[in-house]
N, C-alpha and C positions, 0 to 999 in steps of 0.2 A: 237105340230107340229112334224112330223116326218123328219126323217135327210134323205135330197135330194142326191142322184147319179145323175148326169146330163152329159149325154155320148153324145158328139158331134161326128157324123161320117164324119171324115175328110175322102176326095177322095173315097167317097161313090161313086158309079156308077149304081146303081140299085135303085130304088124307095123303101121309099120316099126319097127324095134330102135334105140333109138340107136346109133351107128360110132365115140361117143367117150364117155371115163366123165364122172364129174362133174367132178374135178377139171382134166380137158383141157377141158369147156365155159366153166369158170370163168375158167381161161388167156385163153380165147377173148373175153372181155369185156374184159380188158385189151388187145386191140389195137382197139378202134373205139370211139371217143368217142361214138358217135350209141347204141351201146347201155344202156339207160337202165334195163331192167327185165330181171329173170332169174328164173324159174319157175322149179321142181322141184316136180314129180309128188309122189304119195303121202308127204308129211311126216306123221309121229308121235309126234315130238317137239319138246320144244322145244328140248335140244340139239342139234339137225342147223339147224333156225332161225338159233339162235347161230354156233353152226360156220361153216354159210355167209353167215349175215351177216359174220363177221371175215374170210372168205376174200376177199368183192365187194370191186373196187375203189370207192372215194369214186364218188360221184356214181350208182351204178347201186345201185335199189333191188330191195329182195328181196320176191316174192310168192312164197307157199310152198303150196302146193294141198293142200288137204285135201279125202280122198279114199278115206278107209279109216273103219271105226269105230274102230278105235283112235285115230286121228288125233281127231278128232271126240271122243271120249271123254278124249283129252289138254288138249285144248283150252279154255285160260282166257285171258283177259287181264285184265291189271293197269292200271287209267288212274292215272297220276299226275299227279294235277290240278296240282300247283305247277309241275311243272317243263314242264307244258302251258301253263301260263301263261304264264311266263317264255320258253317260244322266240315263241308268235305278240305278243311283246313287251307283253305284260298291257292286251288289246283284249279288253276285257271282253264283250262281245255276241258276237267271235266265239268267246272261251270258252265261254259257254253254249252255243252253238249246235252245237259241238263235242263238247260232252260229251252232248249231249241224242243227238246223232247215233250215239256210239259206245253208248249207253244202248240206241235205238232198232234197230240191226244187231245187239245182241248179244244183244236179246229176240228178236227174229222170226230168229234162229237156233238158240234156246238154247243161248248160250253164256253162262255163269258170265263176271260183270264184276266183279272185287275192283277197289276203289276208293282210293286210298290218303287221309288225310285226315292232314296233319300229318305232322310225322317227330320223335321221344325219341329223343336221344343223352343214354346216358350214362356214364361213366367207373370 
């Protein structure tokens, strides 16, 4: 079996319409292993990101379409180099290479990269 993309187009206006809302596609990821990846149209937030990243099951990742200027205009990411480090288990060359990457995608889109350096906890 081949590994499913399943792009829901939220606040579509043009044909065809979707025939089920968000939360019955969501459902829909839960019965077939093979799908792996789940779209939704027009994101403008990063709460609806959040939302439906809690709702996917494990193993199906979320790509969120931006598509609107508001969307575009919400739009930051935060690299957190520690704990980037620590999943590809502190492989240092492809750290760099990694953050060079997210540096390079977020310039030729202008998108704003807050960087995290360190973390102060205190009591």
């Amino acid at each position: 079996p081949y590994d499913i993309f399943l792009d829901y187009p939220k606040g579509r206006s043009k044909p065809p319409l979707p025939s089920s809302n968000l939360d019955e596609s969501i459902a829909f990821t839960k019965k077939y292993d093979n799908i792996k990846y789940f779209a939704t149209s027009n994101i403008e937030e990063i709460a609806e990101v959040n939302l439906i990243c809690e709702m996917l099951p494990e193993g199906v990742s979320f790509v969120p379409k931006i598509e609107t200027l508001k969307g575009v205009l919400n739009l930051s990411i935060m690299l957190d180099a520690e704990d980037l480090y620590t999943n590809i288990q502190n492989d240092v060359e492809l750290f760099i290479n990694l953050k060079d990457r997210v540096r390079r995608v977020c310039k030729e889109y202008n998108v704003e990269l807050l960087e995290l350096y360190g973390v102060v906890f205190s009591s």
